[in-house]
C-alpha positions in Angstrom: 0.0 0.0 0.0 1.4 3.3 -1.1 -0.3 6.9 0.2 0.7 10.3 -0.6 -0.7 13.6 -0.1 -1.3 16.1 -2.9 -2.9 19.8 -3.1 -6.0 20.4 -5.2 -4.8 23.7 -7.8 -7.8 23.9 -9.3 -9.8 27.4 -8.7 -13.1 25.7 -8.6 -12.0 22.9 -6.5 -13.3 19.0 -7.5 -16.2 19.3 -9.2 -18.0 17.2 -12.2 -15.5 17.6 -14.9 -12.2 16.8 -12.6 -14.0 14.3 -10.9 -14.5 12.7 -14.4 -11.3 13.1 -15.2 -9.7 11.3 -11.7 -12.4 8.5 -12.2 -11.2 7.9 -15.9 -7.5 8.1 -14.8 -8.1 5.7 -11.6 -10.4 3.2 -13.5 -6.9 2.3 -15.8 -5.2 0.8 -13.2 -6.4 -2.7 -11.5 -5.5 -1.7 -7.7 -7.5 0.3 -5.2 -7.3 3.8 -5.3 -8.7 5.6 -2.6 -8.4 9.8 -1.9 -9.1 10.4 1.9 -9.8 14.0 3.1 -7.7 15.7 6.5 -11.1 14.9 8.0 -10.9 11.1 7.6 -13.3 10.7 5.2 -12.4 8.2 2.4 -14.0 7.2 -1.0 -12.9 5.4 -4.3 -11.4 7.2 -6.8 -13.4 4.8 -9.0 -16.7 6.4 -7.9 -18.3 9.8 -9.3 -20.7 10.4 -6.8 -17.7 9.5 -3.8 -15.2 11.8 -5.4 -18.7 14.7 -6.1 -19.0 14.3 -1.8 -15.5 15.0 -0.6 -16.4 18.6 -1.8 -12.9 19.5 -2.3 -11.5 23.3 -2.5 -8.6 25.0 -4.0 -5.9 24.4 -1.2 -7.6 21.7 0.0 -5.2 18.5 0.8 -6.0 15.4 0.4 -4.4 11.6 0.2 -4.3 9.4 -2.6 -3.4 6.1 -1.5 -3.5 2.4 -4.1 -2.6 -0.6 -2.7 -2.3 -3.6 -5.5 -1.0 -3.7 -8.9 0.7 -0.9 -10.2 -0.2 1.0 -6.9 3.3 3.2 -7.2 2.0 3.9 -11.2 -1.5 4.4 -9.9 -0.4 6.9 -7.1 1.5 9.4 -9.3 -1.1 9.6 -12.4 -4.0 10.1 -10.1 -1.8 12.5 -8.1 -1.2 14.5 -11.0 -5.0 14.7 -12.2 -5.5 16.1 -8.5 -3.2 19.1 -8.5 -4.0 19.5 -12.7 -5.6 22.9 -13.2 -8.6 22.8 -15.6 -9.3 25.4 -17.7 
């Protein structure tokens, strides 16, 4: 199991279209990949409506963490859909 934490960049924080984008991006890779909020709360990163309820901001932290194959792969591409700034 692998975790990391990354910043959310974009202005209008997670909504629809980036949630899309981290669900697309998470659904290539056969291990678990979870993003858990400071608060504790954890979802899939394989599930619109769990990604639409964290409610993440702009500034906003949050963990990614994968455990299974390709979990270090998994961890970075997600990662990098979280801290990507959509225009």
């Amino acid at each position: 199991m692998l975790q990391q934490q990354f910043t959310v960049q974009n202005p209008t924080g997670i909504h629809a279209r980036p949630a899309g984008a981290i669900l697309k991006k998470a659904s290539i890779y056969a291990c678990k990949v979870e993003l858990e909020k400071a608060d504790g709360t954890r979802v899939s990163a394989k599930s619109m409506v769990g990604l639409l309820k964290l409610g993440l901001k702009q500034g906003e932290q949050v963990t990614v963490i994968t455990d299974g194959d390709g979990e270090a792969e998994a961890l970075q591409a997600v990662g990098e859909v979280v801290e990507h700034v959509f225009e």
